[in-house]
N, CA, C and O atoms as a GROMACS GRO file, in nm:
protein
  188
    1UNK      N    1   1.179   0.910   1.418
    1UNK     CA    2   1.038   0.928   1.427
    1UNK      C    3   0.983   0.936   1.284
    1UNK      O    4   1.056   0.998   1.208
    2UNK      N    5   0.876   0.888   1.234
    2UNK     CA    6   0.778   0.878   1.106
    2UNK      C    7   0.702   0.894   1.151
    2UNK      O    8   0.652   0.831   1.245
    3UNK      N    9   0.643   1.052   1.061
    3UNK     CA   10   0.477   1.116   1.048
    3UNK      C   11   0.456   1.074   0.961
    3UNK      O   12   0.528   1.031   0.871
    4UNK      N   13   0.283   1.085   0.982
    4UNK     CA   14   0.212   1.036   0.835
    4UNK      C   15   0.099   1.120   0.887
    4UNK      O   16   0.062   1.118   1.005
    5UNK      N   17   0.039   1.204   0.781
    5UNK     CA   18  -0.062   1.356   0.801
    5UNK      C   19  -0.210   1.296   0.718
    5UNK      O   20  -0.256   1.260   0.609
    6UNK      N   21  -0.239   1.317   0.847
    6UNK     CA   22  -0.384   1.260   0.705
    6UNK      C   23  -0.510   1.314   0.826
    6UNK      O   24  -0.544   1.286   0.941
    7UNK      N   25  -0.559   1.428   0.695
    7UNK     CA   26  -0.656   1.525   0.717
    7UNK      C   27  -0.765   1.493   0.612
    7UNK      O   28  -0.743   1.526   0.495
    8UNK      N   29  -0.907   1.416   0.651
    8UNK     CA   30  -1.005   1.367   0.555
    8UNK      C   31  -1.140   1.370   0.607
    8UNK      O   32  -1.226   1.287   0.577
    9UNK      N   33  -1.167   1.513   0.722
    9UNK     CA   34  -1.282   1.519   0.773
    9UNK      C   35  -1.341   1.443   0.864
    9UNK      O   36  -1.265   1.403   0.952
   10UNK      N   37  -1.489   1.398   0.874
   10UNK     CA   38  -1.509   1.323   0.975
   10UNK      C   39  -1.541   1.158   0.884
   10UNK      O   40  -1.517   1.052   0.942
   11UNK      N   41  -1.585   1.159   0.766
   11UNK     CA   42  -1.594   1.011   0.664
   11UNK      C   43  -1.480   0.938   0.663
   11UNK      O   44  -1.476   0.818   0.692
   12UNK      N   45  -1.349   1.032   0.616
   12UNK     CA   46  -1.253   0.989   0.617
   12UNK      C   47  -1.272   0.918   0.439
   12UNK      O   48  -1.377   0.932   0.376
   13UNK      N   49  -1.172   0.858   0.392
   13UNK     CA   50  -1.138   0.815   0.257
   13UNK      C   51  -1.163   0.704   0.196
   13UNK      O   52  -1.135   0.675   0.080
   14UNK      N   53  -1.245   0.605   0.319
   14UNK     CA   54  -1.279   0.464   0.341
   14UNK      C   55  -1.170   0.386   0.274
   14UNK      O   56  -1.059   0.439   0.268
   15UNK      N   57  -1.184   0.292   0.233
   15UNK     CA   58  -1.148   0.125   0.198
   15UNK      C   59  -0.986   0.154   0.165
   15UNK      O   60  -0.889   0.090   0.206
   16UNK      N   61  -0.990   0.260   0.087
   16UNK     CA   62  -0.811   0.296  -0.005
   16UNK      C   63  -0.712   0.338   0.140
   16UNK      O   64  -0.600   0.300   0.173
   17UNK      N   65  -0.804   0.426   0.202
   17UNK     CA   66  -0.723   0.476   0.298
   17UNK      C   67  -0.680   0.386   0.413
   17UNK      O   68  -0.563   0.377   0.451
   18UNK      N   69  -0.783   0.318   0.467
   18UNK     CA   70  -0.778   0.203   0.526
   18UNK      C   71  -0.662   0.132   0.512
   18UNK      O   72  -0.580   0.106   0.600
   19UNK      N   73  -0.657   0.088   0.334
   19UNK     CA   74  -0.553  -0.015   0.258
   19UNK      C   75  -0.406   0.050   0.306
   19UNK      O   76  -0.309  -0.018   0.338
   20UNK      N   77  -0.410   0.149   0.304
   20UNK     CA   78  -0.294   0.242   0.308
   20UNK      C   79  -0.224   0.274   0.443
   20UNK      O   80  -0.103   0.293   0.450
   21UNK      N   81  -0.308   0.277   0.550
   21UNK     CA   82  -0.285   0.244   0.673
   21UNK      C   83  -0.237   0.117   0.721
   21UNK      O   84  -0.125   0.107   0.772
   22UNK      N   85  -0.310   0.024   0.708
   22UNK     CA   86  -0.290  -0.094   0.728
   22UNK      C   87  -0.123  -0.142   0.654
   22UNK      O   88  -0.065  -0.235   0.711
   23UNK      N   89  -0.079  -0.101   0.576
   23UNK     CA   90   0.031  -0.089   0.468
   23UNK      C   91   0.136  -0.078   0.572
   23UNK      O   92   0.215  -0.168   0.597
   24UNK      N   93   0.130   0.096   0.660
   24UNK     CA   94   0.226   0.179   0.689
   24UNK      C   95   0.229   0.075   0.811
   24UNK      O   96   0.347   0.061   0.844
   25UNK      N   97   0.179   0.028   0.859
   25UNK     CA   98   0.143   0.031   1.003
   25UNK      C   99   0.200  -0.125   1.046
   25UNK      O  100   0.238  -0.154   1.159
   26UNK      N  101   0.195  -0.252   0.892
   26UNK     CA  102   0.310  -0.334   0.896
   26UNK      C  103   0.434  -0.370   0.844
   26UNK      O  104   0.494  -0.474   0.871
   27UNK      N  105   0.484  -0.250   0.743
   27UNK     CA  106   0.614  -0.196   0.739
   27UNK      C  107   0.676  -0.136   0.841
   27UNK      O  108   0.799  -0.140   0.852
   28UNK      N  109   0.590  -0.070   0.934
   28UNK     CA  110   0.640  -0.044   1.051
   28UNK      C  111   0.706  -0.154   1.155
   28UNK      O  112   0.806  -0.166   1.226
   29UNK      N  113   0.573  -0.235   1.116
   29UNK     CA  114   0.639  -0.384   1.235
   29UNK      C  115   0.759  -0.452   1.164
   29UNK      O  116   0.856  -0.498   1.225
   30UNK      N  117   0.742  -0.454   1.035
   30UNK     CA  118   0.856  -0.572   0.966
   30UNK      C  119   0.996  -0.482   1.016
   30UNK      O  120   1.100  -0.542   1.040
   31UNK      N  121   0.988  -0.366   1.025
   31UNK     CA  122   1.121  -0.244   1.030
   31UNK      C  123   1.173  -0.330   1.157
   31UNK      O  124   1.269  -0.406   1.166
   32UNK      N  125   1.084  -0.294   1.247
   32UNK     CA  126   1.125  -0.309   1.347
   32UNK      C  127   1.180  -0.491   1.434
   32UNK      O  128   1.254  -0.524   1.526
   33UNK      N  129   1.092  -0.560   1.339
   33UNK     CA  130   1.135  -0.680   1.354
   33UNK      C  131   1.267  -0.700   1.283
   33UNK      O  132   1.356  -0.775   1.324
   34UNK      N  133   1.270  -0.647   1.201
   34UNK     CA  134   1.400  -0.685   1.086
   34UNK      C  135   1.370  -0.788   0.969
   34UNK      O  136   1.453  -0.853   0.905
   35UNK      N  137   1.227  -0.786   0.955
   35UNK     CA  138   1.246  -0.909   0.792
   35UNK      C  139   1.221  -0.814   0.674
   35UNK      O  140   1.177  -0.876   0.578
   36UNK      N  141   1.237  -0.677   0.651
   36UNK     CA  142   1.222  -0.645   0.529
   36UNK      C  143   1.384  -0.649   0.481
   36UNK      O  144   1.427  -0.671   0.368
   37UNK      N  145   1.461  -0.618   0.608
   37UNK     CA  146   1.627  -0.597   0.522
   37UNK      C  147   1.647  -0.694   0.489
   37UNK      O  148   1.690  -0.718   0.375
   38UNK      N  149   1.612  -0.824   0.620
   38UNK     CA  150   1.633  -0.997   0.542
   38UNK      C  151   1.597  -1.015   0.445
   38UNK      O  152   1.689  -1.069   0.384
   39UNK      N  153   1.481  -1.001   0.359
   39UNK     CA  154   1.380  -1.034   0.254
   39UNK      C  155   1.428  -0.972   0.117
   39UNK      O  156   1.390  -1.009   0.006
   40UNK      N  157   1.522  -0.864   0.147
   40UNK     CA  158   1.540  -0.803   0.065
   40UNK      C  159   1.422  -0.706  -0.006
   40UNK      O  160   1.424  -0.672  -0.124
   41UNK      N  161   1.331  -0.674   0.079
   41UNK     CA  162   1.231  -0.583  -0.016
   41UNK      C  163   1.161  -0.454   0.041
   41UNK      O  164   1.110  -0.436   0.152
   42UNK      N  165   1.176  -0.358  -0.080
   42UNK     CA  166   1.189  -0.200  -0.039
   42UNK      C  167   1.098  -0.200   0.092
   42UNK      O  168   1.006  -0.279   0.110
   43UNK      N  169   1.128  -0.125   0.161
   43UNK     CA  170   1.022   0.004   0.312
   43UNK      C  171   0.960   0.119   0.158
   43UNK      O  172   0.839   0.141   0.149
   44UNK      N  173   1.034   0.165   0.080
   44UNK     CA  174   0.952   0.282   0.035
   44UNK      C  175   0.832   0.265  -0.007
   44UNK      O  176   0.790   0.170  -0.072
   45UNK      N  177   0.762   0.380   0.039
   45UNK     CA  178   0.615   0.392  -0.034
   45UNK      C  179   0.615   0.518  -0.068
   45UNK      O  180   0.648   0.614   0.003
   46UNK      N  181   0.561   0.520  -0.229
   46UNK     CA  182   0.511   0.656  -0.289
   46UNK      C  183   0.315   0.657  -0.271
   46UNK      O  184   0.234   0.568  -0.240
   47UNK      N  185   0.304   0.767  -0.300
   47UNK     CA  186   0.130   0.795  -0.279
   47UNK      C  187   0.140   0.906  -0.351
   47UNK      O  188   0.039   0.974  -0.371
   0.00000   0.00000   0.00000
């Protein structure tokens, strides 16, 4: 299981946060498909 905590009121963090979501959310799919191990390129993300 992967949490991701994100507490930013009711505006929220717009465009960055967005970017950042959108990020987690198709590293998630590539995981699960399997082309990041093929591709050879990191899952990590720092913030």
């Amino acid at each position: 299981m992967e949490v991701h905590w994100f507490d930013a009121g009711h505006l929220g963090e717009g465009i960055e946060q967005d970017i950042k979501h959108f990020e987690l959310m198709l590293k998630f799919a590539y995981r699960v498909l399997g082309v990041l191990e093929k591709s050879g390129v990191s899952t990590a993300t720092q913030y």
